[in-house]
Structures are given as structure tokens and as C-alpha cells.
Residue, then its C-alpha position, 0 to 999 in steps of 0.5 A: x136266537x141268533x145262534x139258532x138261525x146260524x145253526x139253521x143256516x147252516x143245516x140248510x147249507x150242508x143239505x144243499x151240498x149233498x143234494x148237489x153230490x148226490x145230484x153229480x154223482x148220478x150225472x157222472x154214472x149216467x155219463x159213464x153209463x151211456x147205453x151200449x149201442x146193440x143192447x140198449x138201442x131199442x131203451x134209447x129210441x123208445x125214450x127218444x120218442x117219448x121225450x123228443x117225437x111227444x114234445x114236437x106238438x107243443x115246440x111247432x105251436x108255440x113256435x109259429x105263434x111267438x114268431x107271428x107275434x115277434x113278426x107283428x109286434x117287430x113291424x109295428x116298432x120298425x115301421x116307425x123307423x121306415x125300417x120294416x125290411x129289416x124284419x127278416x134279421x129281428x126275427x131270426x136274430x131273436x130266433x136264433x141268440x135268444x127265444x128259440x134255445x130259452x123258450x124250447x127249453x122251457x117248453x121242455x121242461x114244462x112238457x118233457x121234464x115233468x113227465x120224466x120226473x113223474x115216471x122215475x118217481x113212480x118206477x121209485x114208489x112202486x119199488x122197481x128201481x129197488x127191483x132192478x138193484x136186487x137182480x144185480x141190474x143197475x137202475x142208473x144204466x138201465x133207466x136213468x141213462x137212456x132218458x139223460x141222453x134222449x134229453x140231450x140229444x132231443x132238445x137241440x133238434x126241437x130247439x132247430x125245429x122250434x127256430x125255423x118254424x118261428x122264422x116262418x111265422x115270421x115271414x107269414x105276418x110280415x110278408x104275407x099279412x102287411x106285405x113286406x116285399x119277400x126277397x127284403x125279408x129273405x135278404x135282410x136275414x140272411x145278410x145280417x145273421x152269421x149262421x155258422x155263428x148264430x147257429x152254433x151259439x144256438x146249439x150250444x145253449x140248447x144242448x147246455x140247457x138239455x143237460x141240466x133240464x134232463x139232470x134235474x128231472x132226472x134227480x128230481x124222480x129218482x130222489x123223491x120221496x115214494x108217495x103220490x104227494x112227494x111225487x107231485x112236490x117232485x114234478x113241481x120242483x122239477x119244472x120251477x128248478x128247471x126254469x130258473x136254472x134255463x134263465x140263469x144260464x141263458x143270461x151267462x152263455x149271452x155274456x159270454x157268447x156276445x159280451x164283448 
């Protein structure tokens, strides 16, 4: 019995390590694959639309709501400090250290990660990644590489976009709903947030988030199983793997970034 279990576990470790190779092998390919600035600009845009233009919707929603929340749910706290002009640094410090760079990315994952993991699964079960292989044409190049650098390039300008419109919510609930004076809220931000710091932190953790994001739609699709319930069970993985990894890191680059 228990040596069934340790062989089990086992089994189950030596899968894990492949999948990991697999999956860093066509990273790898994809780096060293990136697309050729005349021959492949038009794959780039086109992925840059459907993965970055397509998310704007859902990255500008979300992002006036939970900074009209932050905003209300900071004024409520504050006000019981006498503190409430210092609602212009809450919002844009959580904006910009944690919810701005988390939430972004798990919008898209949500929105992006999916519809990328679906396409590649597809592209597999209908034999065109197979296709490509027979015409001498290299499917990690052609396909997987201008969407991996649509995600990594999309993500931290959604993430930008999806700081500055919560910021606005913000100052919409704070200034305009309870009548925080304009220039405190203005003022406590901009004095209390280091934006070439904050800003930086930010991007940094966007763009680490879009590459393992966009990796794991990516190996996810391009690793399914070609059937329309693998598929599904590949979409599905996709964004509960991305998510978990999204929190993960974020907790690591915090320590990192402000640990000390």
C-alpha cells in the first residue's frame, strides 16, 4: 500500500517535471522566435488587438468600479480618524502597489488567457498546427510567438490604463459624491506616491505577470488534448493555473519590492 502511494507520487512528480520542460522549451522558442519586424508585423498587430484592444472594456469597467469602491469603502475608514484628505494616497498607493498590476492580470487571464488557450486548442484539434509542420513552416514562430509578445506587451498598458481610470473613480466618490476638497485629494496622492518607484514596481509586476499569464494560455492550447472536452479542460486550467500563479508571484515581488 504504501509503496503503491510512493510509486504514484512519484509518477506524479516525473509528469510535473515534463510538463514544466515542455512548457520551457516553447518559452524558450518563443523568446528566440520573436517575429521579424516586416514579415511578421501585420501577426503582431493583429494579436495586439485581439488580446490587448478586446480586453480594454472589461480592464476600464472594472477598474472605475473597484476605484469607486476603494474610494468609498477608504472614506468610511478614514473618516473615523478625521483623516479623509488622505483618500488621494489610499487610492493610488493600493492602485498602483497591488490592485492595479493583481486585478489587471486576472481580468486577463480571465478574458485574454481563455480566448488564446481556446484558439491554440482549436488551431491543434483541426490539425493546422500539424498543417504548418508539413509546409516546413514552424508553428511556435508563426503562431505561438506573436501572441506571447501581444500578452507581454498588452498587459502592462491595460494594467497603466486600469490604475488611472481607478484613480478616477476615486476621486469621483471622494470629491465629487462626499465632497473631499479637490486639491487635498490631488495633493495627498501626489505627495505621498513616488511615482517613478510606485510606477516602476507596477510595471514590473504587470509585465511578470504577462509572461507567465500568456505562457501558461499558450502551453495550455498548444498541449491540449484535440477534442472539444479537452479543449474545455484546457480553458479551464488555464485561467485557474493563471490565477493562482498571478497571487503567488504578486506576494513574492511585494516581498521583494517593499519587504525591507
Amino acid at each position: 500500500m504504501l509503496l503503491n502511494a510512493l510509486a504514484a507520487l512519484g509518477h506524479s512528480g516525473i509528469k510535473t517535471v515534463r510538463t514544466f520542460g515542455r512548457a520551457g522549451l516553447m518559452l524558450f522558442n518563443a523568446i528566440i522566435g520573436k517575429p521579424e519586424f516586416r514579415k511578421h508585423a501585420p501577426l503582431l498587430v493583429r494579436q495586439l488587438y485581439n488580446v490587448g484592444v478586446l480586453s480594454m472594456l472589461i480592464i476600464i469597467v472594472s477598474g472605475v468600479f473597484i476605484g469607486m469602491v476603494l474610494g468609498l469603502q477608504g472614506y468610511l475608514v478614514l473618516t473615523t480618524y478625521s483623516a479623509e484628505t488622505s483618500l488621494g494616497m489610499l487610492v493610488a498607493l493600493s492602485l498602483l502597489r497591488e490592485l492595479g498590476p493583481v486585478v489587471a492580470a486576472l481580468l486577463f487571464a480571465g478574458r485574454a488567457g481563455s480566448a488564446l488557450t481556446a484558439e491554440i486548442g482549436l488551431m491543434r484539434a483541426m490539425e493546422q498546427l500539424s498543417s504548418m509542420e508539413m509546409m516546413a513552416v514552424d508553428p511556435l514562430r508563426r503562431v505561438i510567438s506573436p501572441r506571447f509578445w501581444a500578452g507581454v506587451i498588452s498587459l502592462p498598458l491595460l494594467t497603466i490604463i486600469f490604475v488611472a481610470v481607478g484613480i478616477w473613480g476615486g476621486s469621483l466618490v471622494g470629491v465629487s459624491w462626499k465632497g473631499i476638497d479637490a486639491g487635498f485629494f490631488w495633493s495627498a496622492m501626489q505627495n505621498a506616491v513616488d511615482w517613478r518607484m510606485d510606477l516602476v514596481n507596477c510595471l514590473i509586476k504587470s509585465v511578470v505577470f504577462a509572461i507567465t499569464v500568456t505562457w501558461i494560455a499558450l502551453f495550455n492550447g498548444y498541449d491540449a488534448i484535440p477534442t472539444s472536452a479537452g479543449i474545455s479542460r484546457a480553458t479551464t486550467r488555464t485561467v485557474v493555473h493563471a490565477s493562482l500563479a498571478v497571487l503567488g508571484l504578486d506576494f513574492v515581488l511585494t516581498a521583494l519590492m517593499f519587504g525591507n
